[in-house]
N, C-alpha and C positions, 0 to 999 in steps of 0.2 A: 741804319739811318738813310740811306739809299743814296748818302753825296760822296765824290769822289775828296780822299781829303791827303793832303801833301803837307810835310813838315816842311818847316821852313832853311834852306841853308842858312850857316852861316856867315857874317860880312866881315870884307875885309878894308882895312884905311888905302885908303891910295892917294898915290903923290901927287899935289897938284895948290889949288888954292884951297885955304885952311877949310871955306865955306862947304866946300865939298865933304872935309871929313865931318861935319857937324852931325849931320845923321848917322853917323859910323859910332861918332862915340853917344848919341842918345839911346842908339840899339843896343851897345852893353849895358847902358847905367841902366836900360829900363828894364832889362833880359835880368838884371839881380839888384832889382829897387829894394831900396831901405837898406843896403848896405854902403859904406863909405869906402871910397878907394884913392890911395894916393896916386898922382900924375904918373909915379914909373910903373905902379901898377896897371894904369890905364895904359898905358905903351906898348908894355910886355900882351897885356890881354889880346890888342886889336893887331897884333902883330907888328908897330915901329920895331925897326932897327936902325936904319940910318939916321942924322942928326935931323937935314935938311925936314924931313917928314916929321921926327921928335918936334923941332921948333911949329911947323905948322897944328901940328897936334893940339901943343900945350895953348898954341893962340886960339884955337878954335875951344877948347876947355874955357878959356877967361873970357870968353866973347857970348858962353852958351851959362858962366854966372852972372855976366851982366846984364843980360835978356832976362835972367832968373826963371830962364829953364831948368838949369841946376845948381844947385845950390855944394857951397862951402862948410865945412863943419868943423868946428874949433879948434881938431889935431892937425886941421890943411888937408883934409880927404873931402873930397866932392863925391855926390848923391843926387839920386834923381828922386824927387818931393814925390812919395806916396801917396795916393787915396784910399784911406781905412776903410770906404765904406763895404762893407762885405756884402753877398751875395752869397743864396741858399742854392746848391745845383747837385746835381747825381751825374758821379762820372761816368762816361762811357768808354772806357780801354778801347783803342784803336789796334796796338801795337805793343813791342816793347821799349820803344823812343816817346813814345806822345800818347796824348788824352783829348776827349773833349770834355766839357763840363756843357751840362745840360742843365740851362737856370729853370727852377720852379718856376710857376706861376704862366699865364696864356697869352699876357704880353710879350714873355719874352722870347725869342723867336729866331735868335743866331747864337751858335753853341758857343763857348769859350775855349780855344786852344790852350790846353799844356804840358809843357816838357814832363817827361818822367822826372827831373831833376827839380820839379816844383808843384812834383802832388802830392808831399811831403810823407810818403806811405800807403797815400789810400790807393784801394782797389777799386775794380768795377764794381758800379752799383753801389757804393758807398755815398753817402749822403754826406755833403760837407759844407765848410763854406770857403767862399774864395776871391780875390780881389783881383780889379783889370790893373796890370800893367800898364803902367804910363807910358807913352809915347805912340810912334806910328804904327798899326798894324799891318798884315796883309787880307786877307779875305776875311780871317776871322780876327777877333780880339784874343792877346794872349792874356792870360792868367795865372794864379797861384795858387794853393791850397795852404788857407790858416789854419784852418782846423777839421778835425773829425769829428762830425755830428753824432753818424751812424755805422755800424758797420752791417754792412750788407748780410755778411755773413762767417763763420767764427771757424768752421769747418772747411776743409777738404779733401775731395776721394782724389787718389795716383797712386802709383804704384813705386812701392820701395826699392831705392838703389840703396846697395848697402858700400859700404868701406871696411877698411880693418878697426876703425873705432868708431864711427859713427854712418849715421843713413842719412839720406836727405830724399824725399817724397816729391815725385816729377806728376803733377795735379793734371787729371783728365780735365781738366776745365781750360779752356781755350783763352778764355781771356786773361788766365792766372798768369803773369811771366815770371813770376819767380817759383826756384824750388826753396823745399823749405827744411831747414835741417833740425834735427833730432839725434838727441845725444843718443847714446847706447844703453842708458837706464833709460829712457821713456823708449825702447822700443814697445813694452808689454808683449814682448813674446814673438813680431815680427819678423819677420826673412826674408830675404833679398828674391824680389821679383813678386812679392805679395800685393794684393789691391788692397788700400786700408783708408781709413778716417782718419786724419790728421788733425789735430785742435792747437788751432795759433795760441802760442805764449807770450812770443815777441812779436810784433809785426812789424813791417820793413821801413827803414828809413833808407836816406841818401846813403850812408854810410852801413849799413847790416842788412842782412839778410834773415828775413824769419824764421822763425823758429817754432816748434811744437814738438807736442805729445803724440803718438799714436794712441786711440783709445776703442778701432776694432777693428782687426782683422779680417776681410770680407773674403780671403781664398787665393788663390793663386792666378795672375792675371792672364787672361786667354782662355780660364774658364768659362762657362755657361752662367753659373749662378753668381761667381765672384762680381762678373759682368755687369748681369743684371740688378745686383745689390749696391753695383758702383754708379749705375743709374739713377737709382730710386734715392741712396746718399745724395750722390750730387745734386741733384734737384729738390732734397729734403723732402723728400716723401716722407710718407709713416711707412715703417714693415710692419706693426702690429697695431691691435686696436688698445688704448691706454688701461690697465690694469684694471677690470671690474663692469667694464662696460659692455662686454660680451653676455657676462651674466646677468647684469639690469635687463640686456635684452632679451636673456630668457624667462624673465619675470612676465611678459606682457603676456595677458589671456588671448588665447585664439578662439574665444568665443565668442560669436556671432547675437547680441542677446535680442531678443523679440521687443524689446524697447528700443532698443538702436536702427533695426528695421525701420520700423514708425516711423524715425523719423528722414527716413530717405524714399525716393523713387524706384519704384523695383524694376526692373529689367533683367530678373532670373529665368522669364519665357520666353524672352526675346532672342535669336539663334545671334550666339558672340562666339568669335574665335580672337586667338591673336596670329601674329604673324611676326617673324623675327627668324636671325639667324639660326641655322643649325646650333648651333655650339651655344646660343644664349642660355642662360640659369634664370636670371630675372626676367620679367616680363612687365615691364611698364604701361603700356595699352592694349586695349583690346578695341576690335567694330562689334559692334550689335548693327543690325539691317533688319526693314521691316517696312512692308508695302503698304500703303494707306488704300481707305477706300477711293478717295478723290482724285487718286494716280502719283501721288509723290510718292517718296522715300523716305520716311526716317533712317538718318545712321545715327548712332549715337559713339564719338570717341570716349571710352573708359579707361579713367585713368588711376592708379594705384595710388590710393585715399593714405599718403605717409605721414600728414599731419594728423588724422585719427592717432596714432600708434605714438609717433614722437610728439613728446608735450613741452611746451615750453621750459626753462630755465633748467632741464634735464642734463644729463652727462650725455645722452645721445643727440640731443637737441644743440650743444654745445661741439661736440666732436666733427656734426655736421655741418655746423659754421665755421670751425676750425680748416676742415678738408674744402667744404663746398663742389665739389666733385671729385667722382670717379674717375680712375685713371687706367686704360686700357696698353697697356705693354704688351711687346710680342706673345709674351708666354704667361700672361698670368692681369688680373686686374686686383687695384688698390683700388676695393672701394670706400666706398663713400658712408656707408652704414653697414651693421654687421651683419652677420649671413642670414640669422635669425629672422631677419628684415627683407634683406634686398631679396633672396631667395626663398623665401619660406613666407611671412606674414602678407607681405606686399605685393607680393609675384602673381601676377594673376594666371597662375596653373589651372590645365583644364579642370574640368569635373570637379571642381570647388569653388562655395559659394564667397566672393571677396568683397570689403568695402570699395568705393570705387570714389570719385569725383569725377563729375563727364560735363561735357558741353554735348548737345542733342540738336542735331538738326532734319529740319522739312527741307527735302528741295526737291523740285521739278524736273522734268530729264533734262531742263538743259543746263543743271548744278546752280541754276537760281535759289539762293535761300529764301524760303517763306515764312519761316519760325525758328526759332531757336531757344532752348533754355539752357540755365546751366547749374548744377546745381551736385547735391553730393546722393550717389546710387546703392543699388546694391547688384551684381551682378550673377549669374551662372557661366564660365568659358564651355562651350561645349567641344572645343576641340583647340587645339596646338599645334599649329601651319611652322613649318619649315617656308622658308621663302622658295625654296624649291620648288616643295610640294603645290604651294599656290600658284605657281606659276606652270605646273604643269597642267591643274586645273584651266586656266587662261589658257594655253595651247590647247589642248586635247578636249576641252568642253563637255570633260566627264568626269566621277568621282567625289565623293562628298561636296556638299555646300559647293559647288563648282557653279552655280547656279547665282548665290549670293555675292560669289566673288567677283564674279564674273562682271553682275549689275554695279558693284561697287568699282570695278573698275573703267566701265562706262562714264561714271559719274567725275572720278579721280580726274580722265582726260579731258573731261567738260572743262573740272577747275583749272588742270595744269593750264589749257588752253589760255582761259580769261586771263589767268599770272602772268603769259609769256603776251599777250594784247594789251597788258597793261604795263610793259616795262622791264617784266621780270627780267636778272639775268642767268642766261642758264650754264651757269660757272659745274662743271662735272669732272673733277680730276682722277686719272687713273691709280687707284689706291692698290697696294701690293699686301697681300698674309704671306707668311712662310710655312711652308710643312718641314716640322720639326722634330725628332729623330727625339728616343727616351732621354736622351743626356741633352737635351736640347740645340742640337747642331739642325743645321739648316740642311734639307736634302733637296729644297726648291721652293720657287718662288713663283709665285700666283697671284698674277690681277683681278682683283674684283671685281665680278660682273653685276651692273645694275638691268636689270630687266623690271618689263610691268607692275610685280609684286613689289619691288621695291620703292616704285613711286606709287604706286597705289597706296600704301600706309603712307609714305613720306608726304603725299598732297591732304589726307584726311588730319596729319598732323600740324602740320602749316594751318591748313582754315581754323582749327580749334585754336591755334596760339592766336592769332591774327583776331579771331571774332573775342575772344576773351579779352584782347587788349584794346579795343574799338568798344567793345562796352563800358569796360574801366572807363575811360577816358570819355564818351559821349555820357555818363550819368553824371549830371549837376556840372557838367566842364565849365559852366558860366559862372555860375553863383560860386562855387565850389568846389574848384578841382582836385582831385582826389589823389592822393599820393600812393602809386604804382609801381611797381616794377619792371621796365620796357625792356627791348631786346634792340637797341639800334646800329644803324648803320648808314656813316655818312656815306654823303657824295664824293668819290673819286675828287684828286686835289687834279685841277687841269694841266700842271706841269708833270705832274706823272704819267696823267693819258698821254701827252704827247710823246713823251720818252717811250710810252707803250707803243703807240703808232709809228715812231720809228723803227723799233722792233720789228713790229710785224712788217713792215716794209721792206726790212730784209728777207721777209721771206716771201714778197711775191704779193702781199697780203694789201691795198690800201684801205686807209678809214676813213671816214669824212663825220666829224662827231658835231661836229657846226650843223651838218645840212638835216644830216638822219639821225641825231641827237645820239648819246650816250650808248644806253641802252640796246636799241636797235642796231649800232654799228658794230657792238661784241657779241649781239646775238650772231647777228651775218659770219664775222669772223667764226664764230665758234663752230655754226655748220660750215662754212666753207673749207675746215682744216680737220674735220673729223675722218676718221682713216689716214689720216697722213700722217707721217712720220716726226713732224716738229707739232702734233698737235697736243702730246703732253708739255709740253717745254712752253709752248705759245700761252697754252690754261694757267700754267703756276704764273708765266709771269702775269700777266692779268692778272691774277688772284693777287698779287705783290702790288698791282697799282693800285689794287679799292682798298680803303680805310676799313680798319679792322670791328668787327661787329663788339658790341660792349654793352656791358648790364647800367643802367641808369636809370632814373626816379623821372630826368627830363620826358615827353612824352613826345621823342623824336619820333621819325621814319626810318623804315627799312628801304636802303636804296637797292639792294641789289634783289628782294622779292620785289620791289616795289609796291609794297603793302604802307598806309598811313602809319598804321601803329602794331606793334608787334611784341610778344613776349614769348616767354617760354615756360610752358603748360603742361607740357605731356610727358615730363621723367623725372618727376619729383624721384626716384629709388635713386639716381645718381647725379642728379643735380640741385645745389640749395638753394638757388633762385626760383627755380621750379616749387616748393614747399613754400617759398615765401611768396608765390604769387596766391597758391591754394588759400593761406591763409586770409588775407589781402581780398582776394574774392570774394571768399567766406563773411570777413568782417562788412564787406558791403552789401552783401544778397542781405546779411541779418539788420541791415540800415545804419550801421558803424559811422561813427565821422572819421572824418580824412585823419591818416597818421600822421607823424613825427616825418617827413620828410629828410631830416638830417640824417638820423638813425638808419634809415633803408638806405638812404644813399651811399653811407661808407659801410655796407654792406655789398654794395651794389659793386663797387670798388675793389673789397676785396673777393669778388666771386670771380669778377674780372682777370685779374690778377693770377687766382690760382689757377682757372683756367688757360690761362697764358705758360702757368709751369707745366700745365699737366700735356700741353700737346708739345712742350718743348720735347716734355719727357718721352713722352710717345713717340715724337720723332730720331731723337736722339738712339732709344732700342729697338728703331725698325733699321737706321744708319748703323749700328752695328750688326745687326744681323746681315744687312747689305754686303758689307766689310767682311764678315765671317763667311759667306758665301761667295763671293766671290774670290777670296783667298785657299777655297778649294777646290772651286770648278776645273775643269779638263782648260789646260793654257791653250786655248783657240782662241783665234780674232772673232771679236765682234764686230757685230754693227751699230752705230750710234749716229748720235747727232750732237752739235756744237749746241751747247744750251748758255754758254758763257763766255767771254771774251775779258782777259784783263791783263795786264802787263807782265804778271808774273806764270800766269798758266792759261791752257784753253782748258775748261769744266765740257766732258761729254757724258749725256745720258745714255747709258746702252740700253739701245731699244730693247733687247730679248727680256731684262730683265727688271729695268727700272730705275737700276743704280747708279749713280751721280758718281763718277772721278773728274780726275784731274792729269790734266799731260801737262807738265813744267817745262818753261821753253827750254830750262837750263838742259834738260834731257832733248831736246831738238838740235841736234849737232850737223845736220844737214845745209846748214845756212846760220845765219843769225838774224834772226825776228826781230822787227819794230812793232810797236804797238802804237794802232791805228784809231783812236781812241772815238771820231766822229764817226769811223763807219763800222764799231765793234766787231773789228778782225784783226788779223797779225800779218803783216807780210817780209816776208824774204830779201833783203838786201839784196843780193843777188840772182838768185834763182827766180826772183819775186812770187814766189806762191805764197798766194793768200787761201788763211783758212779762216772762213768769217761766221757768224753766229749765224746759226741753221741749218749747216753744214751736213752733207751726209760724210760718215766718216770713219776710217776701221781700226781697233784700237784692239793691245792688246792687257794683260793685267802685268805690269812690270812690279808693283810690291803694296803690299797692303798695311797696316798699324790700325790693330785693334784701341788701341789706348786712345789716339788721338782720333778715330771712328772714319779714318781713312784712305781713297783708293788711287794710287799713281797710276796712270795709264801712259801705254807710248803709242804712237800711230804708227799702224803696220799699212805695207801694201799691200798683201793677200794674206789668203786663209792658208796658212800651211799643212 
């Protein structure tokens, strides 16, 4: 949520005149409204002991019924007067003392604070409702939980501690604070130190601790695969595809029929290739290129025709909106439809003729569009580029098609140009793979490199989403607007940038977002910190101030391409918004009236959504892999930099390799640290050394935990 949030102490009565303790005792009645307490009860709670304070106590009680602040109740127990009205929110677990509750709805706009002692059981992400506490608050309003609407969810992955007669499951999930015990008949076969699935029976109140079944054993923990199954659990992935649907997908004909030709644009003579990772299976686009008489360029972007193949109200058509996307893990992808599909029907493999859907453009050398159509093709790939490979083509100016790649990459820096004249931001963070050993242990870790070929597809794929959603939206927009599927992304909230700009101030960086607007002031930043050592740290956090991009019906803008309108076109094989735009298209080239708006929308919602687990998930088994690698390297100092600053630890990134720890001050016995909260750094009582965000700094691996996915680090002065 990105606010700093403090529990509140609490208060004590002190001796004096009676009106002083008035608020002492409105903060207990209201800390447990709707119960009654008698006067010695009140005394004992706020701590009276002496008479002289008793007496003032009990006056300020009779003084705070006669205001009818609080009220009297017919055994002689005084109560502070409830408001029933309840309120819909999702908790957010902070800790294991406190909660926020997060209200539904776009009015509402300040979270509700509450004690573990009054979320009557719920967990994070449970959906509940909840009433404010009467009386004074402090920043935030405190609350209660009446009831549980929803629960989030029924399951948990941890790993088994056992006893001599029962176990209790310590849950890899962070926000879980309880464990949960299990008797010794539901282990189902369990042992101590196993990762498993856990299924709540009881769930926690003030008084118990929950309770379940184990109902799968996923391996022994600090495994590879126990690991990565405790992943894919925890985040409720699928492991398999549901029972029969593999097969439906070997039902569908791979025949191309000379009626279904007719009724598309051919571009089987036109030279296409695709271009993609080494290691990719699928192939979701292809370029076709082709020189006109009059000196343009046709390219045509081709993209893999998946709504041909999946038919509406289908078991695959269904599983697809269930998943909504592919999900790429270190060692393996959940996808999105089955093999039959992503890799075989759909893939646009060389030397085979494919159904296609394309957007087709004319442009001029200087990537002026002069025409465009869009419509559904039929294709020939005559060959299949490693992004390597094309990029050696781009260097060396020789070797197949090196000639067309080459034109199209001309064209590619035409576009990128205009994008970045117009706004765009060039957000590019250093993404890490691991090479992974048969048993899947990490033997190293490797930054991805983006070169020409990479943005060469990636600009050709932006103009085809970008021009499909600019037509959507410009056909009938007056008379008739037409219900779509966007891709948006707000503007940056102005109290972020500035916290951003403080950031980067610390490191030497300034911005001025008033004079050189937005845009242009994180463009400057971005070149001016590339090669330097806090320039991945400076990019995520950036990336942490813009508002998250999201599937909608609305016919928003993209702020960070700085495109009007935008969608997403080009992978329908692992994305289901992608299939529903093809559709959507389709129904309007064929003169279709405008949809059902409600129905895409909470569509739109949940693509959003999954795609929100899916890169948790993704992040989560590259953080282990981190964790697992680094827990074998050779114990040498590194080098890093301060990426974090908080009261309880300094977070450093080590440069070599990309992984995020942590040095706990409690391990900094050299001094005792204060935290310096306005200028995100720590400094020394004594010694006064400060080590502030940005910091260059040398650290070395003091212990790692696979379970909890992470890295303690201590700071060394040399390399020994």
């Amino acid at each position: 949520m990105g606010r700093k949030r403090k529990s509140k102490p609490p208060q004590k009565a002190s001796k004096g005149n009676s009106k002083k303790i008035e608020p002492v005792i409105i903060n207990f009645l209201s800390q447990n409204a709707g119960r009654g307490y008698q006067i010695k009860q009140i005394l004992k709670s706020i701590g009276v002991r002496d008479s002289k304070s008793k007496a003032l106590v009990t006056e300020a009680i009779f003084r705070l019924e006669d205001k009818g602040v609080i009220k009297k109740l017919r055994n002689g127990a005084f109560t502070m007067e409830v408001d029933l009205t309840t309120l819909v929110a999702t908790i957010d677990s902070v800790n294991a003392r406190f909660a926020y509750a997060v209200l539904d709805g776009p009015e509402e706009t300040t979270d509700v604070w509450i004690s573990v002692n009054d979320l009557n059981g719920a967990l994070d992400d449970d959906k509940v409702k909840i009433i404010i506490k009467p009386g004074k608050h402090g920043k935030h309003r405190e609350g209660k939980v009446v009831e549980i609407l929803e629960r989030n969810r029924g399951e948990f992955v941890g790993k088994l501690e056992m006893s001599t007669r029962y176990g209790f499951v310590v849950p890899d999930f962070k926000k879980m604070f309880h464990d949960i015990y299990v008797r010794y008949e539901d282990l189902n076969g369990a042992k101590h130190n196993d990762k498993v699935i856990v299924k709540i029976t009881q769930w926690p109140d003030r008084n118990k601790k929950p309770e379940g079944i184990i109902t799968r054993v996923l391996g022994k923990a600090g495994e590879h695969n126990a690991e990565i199954h405790s992943i894919i659990a925890e985040f409720g992935l699928p492991l398999e595809f549901p029972e029969g649907l593999e097969a439906e997908a070997e039902t569908i004909s791979d025949k191309i029929t000379a009626k279904e030709i007719a009724k598309r644009k051919d571009f089987r003579k036109v030279p296409t290739f695709t271009i993609d990772p080494v290691d990719a299976k699928d192939f979701d686009d292809a370029l076709s290129i082709k020189s006109l008489a009059n000196g343009n360029t046709e390219v045509g972007v081709h993209i893999a025709d998946v709504t041909h193949y999946v038919q509406l109200e289908t078991a695959l058509e269904k599983e697809a909106v269930e998943r909504a996307t592919s999900v790429y893990l270190v060692d393996r992808t959940i996808p999105m439809l089955p093999e039959r599909l992503s890799n075989g029907l759909c893939s646009l493999r060389p030397e085979e003729e494919k159904l296609t859907f394309s957007a087709v453009f004319e442009l001029d050398d200087e990537g002026e569009i002069k025409k465009e159509w869009f419509g559904r093709t039929i294709i020939y790939s005559d060959r299949r580029f490693a992004y390597e490979d094309a990029q050696e083509r781009l260097e060396n100016q020789e070797g197949d098609y090196f000639e067309e790649i080459t034109a199209l990459d001309v064209l590619a820096k035409k576009l990128r140009g205009k994008r970045f004249n117009n706004g765009a931001v060039n957000f590019e963070t250093v993404e890490v793979k691991f090479k992974l050993d048969e048993k899947g242990i990490p033997l190293g870790v490797i930054p991805k490199e983006r070169k020409d070929a990479h943005m060469l597809i990636e600009e050709f794929m932006l103009l085809a989403n970008k021009r499909v959603a600019e037509f959507i939206y410009n056909k009938y927009k007056q008379a008739n607007p037409l219900t779509f599927v966007y891709r948006s992304h707000d503007n940056p909230d102005p109290e972020k940038l500035e916290t951003f700009s403080n950031f980067a101030r610390r490191f030497g960086h300034q911005m001025d977002f008033e004079k050189k607007g937005v845009s242009k002031s994180l463009n400057g930043l971005i070149t001016n910190i590339e090669g330097t050592p806090e320039q991945n740290v400076l990019q995520q956090l950036a990336i942490r101030t813009m508002a998250k991009a999201k599937y909608t019906t609305e016919p928003k803008g993209h702020f960070g391409l700085a495109f009007p309108h935008y969608t997403h076109f080009t992978s329908p094989i692992r994305r289901y918004p992608d299939m529903m735009v093809h559709r959507l298209l389709q129904h309007y080239l064929d003169g279709g009236k405008s949809t059902d708006k409600v129905t895409y929308e909470e569509l739109c919602v949940h693509a959003s959504s999954r795609e929100k687990r899916a890169a948790d998930a993704e992040r989560a088994s590259i953080k282990y892999k981190q964790v697992q690698f680094m827990s074998i390297v050779e114990q040498k100092a590194f080098d890093g930099i301060v990426s974090g600053v908080t009261e309880w630890g300094v977070y450093v990134e080590i440069t070599e390799t990309k992984c995020e720890g942590m040095v706990r001050i409690s391990d900094m016995d050299d001094d005792f640290y204060e935290y310096d909260e306005q200028n995100y750094r720590i400094i020394g009582r004594r010694n006064k050394r400060m080590i502030s965000l940005g910091d260059e700094v040398l650290v070395r691996v003091k212990a790692t935990d696979i379970d909890r996915r992470t890295i303690d680090l201590i700071f060394t002065e040399e390399d020994e």
